[in-house]
C-alpha positions as CSV (number, residue, x, y, z in Angstrom):
1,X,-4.2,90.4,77.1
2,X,-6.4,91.9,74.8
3,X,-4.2,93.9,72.9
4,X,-1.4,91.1,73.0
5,X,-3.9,88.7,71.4
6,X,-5.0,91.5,68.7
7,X,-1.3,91.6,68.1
8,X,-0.8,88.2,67.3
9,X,-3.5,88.2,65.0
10,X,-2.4,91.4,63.2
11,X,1.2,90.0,62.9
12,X,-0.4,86.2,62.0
13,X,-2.1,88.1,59.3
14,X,0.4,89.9,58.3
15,X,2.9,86.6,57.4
16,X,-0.1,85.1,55.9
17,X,0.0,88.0,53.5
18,X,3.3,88.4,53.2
19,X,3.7,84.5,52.4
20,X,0.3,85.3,50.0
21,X,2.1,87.5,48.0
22,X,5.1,86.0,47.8
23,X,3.3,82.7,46.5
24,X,1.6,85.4,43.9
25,X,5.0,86.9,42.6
26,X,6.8,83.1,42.5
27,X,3.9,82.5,40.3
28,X,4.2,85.6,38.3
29,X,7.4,84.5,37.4
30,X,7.1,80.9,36.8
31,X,4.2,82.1,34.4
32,X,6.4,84.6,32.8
33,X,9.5,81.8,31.9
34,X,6.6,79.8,30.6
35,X,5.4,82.2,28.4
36,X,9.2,83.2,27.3
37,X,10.2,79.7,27.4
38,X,7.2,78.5,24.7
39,X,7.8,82.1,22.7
40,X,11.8,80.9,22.4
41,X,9.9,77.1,21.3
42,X,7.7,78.8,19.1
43,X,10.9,80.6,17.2
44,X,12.7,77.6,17.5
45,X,9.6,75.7,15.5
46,X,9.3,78.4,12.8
47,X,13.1,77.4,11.7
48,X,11.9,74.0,11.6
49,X,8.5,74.8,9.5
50,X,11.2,76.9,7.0
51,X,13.0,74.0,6.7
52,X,10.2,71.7,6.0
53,X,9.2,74.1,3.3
54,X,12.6,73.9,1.8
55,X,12.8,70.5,1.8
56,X,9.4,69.8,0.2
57,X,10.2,72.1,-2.9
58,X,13.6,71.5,-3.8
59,X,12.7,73.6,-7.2
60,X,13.4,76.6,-5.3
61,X,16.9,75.4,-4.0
62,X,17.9,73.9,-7.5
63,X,17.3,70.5,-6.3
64,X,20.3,70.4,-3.8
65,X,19.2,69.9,0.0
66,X,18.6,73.5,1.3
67,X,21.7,73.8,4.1
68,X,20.2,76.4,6.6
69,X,20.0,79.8,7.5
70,X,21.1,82.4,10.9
71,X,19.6,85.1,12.2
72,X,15.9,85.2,10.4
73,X,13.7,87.0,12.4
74,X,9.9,85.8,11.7
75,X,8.2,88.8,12.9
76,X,10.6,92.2,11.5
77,X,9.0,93.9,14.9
78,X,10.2,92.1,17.0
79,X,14.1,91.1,17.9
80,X,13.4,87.3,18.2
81,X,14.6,85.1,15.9
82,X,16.2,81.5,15.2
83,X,19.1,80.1,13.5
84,X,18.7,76.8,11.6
85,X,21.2,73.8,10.7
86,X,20.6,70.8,7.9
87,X,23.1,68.3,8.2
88,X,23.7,64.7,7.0
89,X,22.8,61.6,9.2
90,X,26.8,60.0,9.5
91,X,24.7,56.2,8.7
92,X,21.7,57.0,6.7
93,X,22.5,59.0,3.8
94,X,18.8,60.0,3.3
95,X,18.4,61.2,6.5
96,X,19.2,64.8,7.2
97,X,18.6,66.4,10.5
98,X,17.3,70.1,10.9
99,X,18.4,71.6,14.8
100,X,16.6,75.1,15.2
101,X,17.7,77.2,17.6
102,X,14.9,79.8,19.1
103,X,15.9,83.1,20.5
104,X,13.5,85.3,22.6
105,X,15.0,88.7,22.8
106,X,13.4,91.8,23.9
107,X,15.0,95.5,24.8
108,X,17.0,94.0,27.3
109,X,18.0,91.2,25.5
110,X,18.3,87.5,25.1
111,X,16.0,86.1,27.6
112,X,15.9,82.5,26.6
113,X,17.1,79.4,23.9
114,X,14.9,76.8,22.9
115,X,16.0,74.6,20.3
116,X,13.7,72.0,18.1
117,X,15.0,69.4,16.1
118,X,13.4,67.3,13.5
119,X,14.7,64.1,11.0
120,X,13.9,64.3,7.4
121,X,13.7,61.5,5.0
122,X,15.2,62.8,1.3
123,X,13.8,61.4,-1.9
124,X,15.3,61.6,-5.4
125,X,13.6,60.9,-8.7
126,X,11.3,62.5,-10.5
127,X,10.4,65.9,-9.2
128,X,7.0,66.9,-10.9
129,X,3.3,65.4,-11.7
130,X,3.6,65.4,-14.9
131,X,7.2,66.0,-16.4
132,X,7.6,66.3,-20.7
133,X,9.7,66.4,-23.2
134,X,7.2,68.2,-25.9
135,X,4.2,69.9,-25.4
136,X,1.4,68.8,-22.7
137,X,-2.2,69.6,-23.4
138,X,-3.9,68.7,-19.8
139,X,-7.8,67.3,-20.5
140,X,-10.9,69.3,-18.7
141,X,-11.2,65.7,-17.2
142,X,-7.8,65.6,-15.4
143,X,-6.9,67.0,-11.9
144,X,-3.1,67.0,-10.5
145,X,-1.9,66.9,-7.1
146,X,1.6,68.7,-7.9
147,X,3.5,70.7,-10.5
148,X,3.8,70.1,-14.2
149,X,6.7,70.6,-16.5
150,X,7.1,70.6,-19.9
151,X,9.9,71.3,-22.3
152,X,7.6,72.6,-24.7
153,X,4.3,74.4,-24.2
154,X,1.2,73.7,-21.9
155,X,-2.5,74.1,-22.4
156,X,-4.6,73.4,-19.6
157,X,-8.1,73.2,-19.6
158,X,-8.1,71.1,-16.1
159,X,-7.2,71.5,-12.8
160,X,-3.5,71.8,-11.7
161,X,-3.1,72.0,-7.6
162,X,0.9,73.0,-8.1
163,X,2.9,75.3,-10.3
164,X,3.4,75.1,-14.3
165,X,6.9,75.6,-15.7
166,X,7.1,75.6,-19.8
167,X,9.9,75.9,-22.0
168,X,7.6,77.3,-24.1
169,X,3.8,79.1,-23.7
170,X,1.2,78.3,-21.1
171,X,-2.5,78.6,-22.0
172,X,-5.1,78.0,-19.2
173,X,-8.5,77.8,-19.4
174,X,-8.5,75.6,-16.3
175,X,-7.3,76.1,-12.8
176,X,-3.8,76.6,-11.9
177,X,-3.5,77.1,-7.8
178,X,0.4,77.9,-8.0
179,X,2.9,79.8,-10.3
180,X,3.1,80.0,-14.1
181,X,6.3,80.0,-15.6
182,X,6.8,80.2,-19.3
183,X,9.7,80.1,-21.0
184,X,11.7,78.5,-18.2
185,X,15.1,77.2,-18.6
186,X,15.1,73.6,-19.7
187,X,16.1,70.9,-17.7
188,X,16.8,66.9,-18.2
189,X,14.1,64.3,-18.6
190,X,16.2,61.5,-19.2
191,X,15.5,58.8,-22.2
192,X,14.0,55.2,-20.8
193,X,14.7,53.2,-23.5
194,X,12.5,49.4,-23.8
195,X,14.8,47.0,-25.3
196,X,14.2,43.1,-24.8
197,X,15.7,40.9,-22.8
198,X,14.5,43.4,-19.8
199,X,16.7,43.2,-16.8
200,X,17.7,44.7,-14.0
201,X,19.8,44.5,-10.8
202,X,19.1,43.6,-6.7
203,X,20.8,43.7,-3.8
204,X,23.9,43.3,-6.6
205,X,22.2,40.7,-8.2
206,X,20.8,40.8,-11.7
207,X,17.8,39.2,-12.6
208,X,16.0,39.2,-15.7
209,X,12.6,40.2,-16.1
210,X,9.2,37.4,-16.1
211,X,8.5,37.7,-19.5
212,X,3.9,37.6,-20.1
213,X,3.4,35.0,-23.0
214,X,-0.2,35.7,-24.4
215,X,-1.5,39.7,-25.4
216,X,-4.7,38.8,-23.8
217,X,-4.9,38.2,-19.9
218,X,-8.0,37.6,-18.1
219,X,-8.2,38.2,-14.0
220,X,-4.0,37.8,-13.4
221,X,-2.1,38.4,-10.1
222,X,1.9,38.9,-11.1
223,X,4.1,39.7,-7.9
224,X,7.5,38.7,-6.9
225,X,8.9,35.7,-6.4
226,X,13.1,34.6,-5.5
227,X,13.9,34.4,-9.4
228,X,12.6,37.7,-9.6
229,X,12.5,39.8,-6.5
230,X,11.1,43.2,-7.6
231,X,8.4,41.7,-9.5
232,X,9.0,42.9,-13.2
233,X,7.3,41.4,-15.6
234,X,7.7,41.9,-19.2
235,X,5.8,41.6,-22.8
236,X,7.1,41.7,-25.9
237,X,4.7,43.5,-28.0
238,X,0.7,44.6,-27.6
239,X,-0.8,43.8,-24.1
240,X,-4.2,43.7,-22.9
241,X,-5.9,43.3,-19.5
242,X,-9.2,41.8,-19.0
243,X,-11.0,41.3,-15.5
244,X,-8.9,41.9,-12.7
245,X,-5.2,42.2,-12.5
246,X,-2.7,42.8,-9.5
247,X,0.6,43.4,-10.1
248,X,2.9,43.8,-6.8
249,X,5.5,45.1,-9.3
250,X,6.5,46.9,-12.3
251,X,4.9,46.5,-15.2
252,X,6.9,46.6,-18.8
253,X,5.3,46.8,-22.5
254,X,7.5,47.1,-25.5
255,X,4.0,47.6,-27.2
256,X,0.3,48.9,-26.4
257,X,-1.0,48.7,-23.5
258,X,-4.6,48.0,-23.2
259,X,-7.2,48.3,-20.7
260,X,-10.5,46.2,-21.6
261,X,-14.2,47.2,-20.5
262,X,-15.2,46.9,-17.2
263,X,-11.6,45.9,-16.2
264,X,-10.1,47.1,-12.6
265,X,-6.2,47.3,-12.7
266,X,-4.2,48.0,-9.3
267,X,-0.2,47.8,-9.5
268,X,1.8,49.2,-6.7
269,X,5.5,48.7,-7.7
270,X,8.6,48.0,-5.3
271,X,10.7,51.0,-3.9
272,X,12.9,52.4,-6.4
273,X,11.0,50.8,-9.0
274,X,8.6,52.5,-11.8
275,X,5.1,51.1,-11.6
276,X,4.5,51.0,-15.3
277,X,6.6,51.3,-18.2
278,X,5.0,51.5,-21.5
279,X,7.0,52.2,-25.1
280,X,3.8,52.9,-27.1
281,X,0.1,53.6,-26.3
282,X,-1.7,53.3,-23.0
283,X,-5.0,53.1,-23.9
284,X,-8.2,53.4,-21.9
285,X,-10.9,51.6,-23.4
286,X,-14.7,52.2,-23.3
287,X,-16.8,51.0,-20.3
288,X,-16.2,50.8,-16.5
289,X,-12.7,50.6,-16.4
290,X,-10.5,51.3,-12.8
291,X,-7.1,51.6,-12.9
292,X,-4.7,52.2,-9.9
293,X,-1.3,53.1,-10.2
294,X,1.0,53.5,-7.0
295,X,3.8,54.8,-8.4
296,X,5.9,56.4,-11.4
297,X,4.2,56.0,-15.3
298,X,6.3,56.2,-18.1
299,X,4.7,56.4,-21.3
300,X,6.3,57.0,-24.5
301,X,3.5,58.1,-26.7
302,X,0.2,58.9,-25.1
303,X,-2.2,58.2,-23.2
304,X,-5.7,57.3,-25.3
305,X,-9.2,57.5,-23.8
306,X,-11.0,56.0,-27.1
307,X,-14.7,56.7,-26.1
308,X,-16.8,59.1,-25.0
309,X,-17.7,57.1,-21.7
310,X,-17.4,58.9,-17.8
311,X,-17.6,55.8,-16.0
312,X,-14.0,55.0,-16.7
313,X,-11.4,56.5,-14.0
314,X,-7.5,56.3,-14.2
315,X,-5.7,56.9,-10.5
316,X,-1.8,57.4,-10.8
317,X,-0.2,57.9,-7.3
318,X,2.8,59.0,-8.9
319,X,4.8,61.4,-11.3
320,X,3.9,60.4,-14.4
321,X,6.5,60.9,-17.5
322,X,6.0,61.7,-21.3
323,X,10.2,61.6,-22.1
324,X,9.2,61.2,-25.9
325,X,6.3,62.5,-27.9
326,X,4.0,61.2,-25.3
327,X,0.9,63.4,-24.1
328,X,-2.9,63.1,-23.2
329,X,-4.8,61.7,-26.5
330,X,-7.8,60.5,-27.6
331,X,-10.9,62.0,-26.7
332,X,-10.7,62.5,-22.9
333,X,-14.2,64.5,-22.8
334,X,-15.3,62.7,-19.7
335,X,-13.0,59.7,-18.1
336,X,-11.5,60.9,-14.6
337,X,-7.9,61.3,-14.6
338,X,-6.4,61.5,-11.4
339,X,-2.2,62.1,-10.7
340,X,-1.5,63.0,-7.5
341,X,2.2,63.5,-7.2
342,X,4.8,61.5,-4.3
343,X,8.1,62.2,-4.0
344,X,8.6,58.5,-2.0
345,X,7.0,56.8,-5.1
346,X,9.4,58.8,-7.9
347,X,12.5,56.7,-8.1
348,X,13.2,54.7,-11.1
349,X,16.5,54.2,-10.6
350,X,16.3,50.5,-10.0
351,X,15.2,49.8,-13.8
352,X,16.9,52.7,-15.0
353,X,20.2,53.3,-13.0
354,X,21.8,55.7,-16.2
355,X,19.1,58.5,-15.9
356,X,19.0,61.6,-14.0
357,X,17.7,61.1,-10.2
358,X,17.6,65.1,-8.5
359,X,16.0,65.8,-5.3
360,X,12.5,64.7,-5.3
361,X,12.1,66.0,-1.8
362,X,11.6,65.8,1.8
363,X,9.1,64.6,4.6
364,X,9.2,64.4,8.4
365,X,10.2,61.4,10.2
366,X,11.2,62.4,14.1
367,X,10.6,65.1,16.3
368,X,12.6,66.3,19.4
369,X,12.2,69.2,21.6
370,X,15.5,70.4,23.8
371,X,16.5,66.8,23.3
372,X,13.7,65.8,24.9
């Protein structure tokens, strides 16, 4: 009885470590199609962060919405790789959808597919910081948030965070974190012509612009209203802000544009819409003077700081555009200049239908993994 009791343990053992080690190597292979499976998602993501690239720097795909690519292998080691797809949303025209499909292959080949998709939003416009027409000398006291282009020659002496394409020479006794490109081939501004009465057209509607009566305006709020549903508003000649002002708009002057001491300025325009729009001077005066900008800035001639004062500070959240002889002027020793560039803020193509609108870029709106 002994011995047939010692025997049922031994063979009760033995199932427990047979069912032990069959647990262990379930496991061992549950744990090996993990790791494969997130290796394949992994692959599949690296397509997607290509595309992302791609689609925010459209000046490396010649503005055209980059359309894919098969067989790129992110590690030359090893055999993985993915295969990537852009196509068109059939409703949205602005949406484009990138599927990536990732491939974990080894000696004996493929052992899983993962596939990552992700929506992109498109954005045409304006496709640089800055974008000129002649030469752009860039003040010690101004930092950009993007690239800069100029038709003719650029001379910084402040801080650039993007690339620097020139039709003609670039000079830098600043900081430029990206390329420099001189003698690039030219490309199109466009010409955004001020001509009165200023109108536009909604929803296949035109409206005319709200025209501003007096040059001097003390603490103002201009924003839409149902005779004029983007907000333009419009003056015929010199302009100058005192106090505060608020514009939920654009803003048009056919003359200079002025910003008085100790003044705050904050206009955020509607989409599609340039946020300011001015044919001669913009003009910071001396003395305390905040000025936010949330979108594109045209300026035909330049933009003046006439003091030597540092408490003044000029914000554009936007591209901003020199299409004639325009350019930093004045003094500039000291004001803060800030432009930091949006490709969802630089269409213009509501006031300005006729001018050229290429790719702008593109940014993430949906996620989806295996259709999940």
């Amino acid at each position: 009885m002994v011995l047939l009791l010692a025997l049922i343990v031994i063979a009760a053992g033995g199932m427990l470590v047979m069912g032990f080690l069959q647990v262990a190597s379930d496991r061992s292979v549950t744990a090996q199609t993990f790791v494969i499976s997130k290796r394949a998602e992994f692959i599949a993501e690296s397509g997607v962060a290509e595309a992302c690239y791609w689609l925010r720097h459209p000046e490396w795909t010649s503005r055209t919405v980059w359309t894919g690519v098969s067989g790129r292998r992110p590690d030359p080691a090893r055999l993985d790789f993915y295969n990537v797809t852009v196509t068109r949303d059939a409703v949205d025209p602005l949406r484009y959808k990138v599927n990536s499909e990732g491939h974990a292959v080894d000696a004996a080949g493929e052992r899983m597919v993962r596939t990552v998709a992700e929506d992109f939003r498109v954005y045409y416009g304006f496709t640089d910081a800055i974008m000129a027409s002649k030469d752009v000398p860039v003040p010690a006291c101004v930092t950009i948030q993007g690239n800069v282009y100029a038709t003719g020659s650029v001379t910084n002496a402040g801080t650039i965070d993007g690339s620097v394409w020139a039709g003609g020479t670039i000079t830098n006794a600043g900081t430029i974190s990206g390329l420099s490109t001189p003698n690039c081939p030219l490309r199109s501004i466009g010409v955004y012509t001020i001509s009165p009465p200023v109108t536009y057209t909604y929803d296949s509607l035109s409206y005319a612009a709200q025209g501003i009566v007096f040059e001097m305006n003390v603490d103002q709020t201009w924003s839409s209203n149902p005779g004029n549903p983007m907000g333009v508003y419009w003056r015929n000649g010199n302009l100058r802000l005192f106090g505060t002002t608020t514009i939920d708009g654009t803003l048009v002057v056919s003359g200079d544009l002025e910003l008085q001491p100790g003044s705050t300025t904050v206009i955020t325009p509607k989409p599609g819409f340039p946020a300011l729009v001015v044919k001669n001077n913009f003009k910071l005066k001396d003395g305390g003077i905040s000025a936010t900008i949330n979108g594109a800035v045209i300026v035909q001639n330049d933009i003046q700081a006439t003091s030597l004062s540092s408490t003044s500070s000029l914000t554009i959240n936007g591209p901003l555009v020199f299409p004639n002889d325009g350019k930093f002027g004045g003094a500039f020793p000291a004001q803060k200049v800030v432009i930091n560039y949006d490709p969802t803020r630089a269409d213009v193509s509501g006031l300005f239908p006729a001018q050229p609108r290429p790719l702008a870029g593109g940014l993430p709106i949906a996620y989806h993994a295996d259709g999940l």
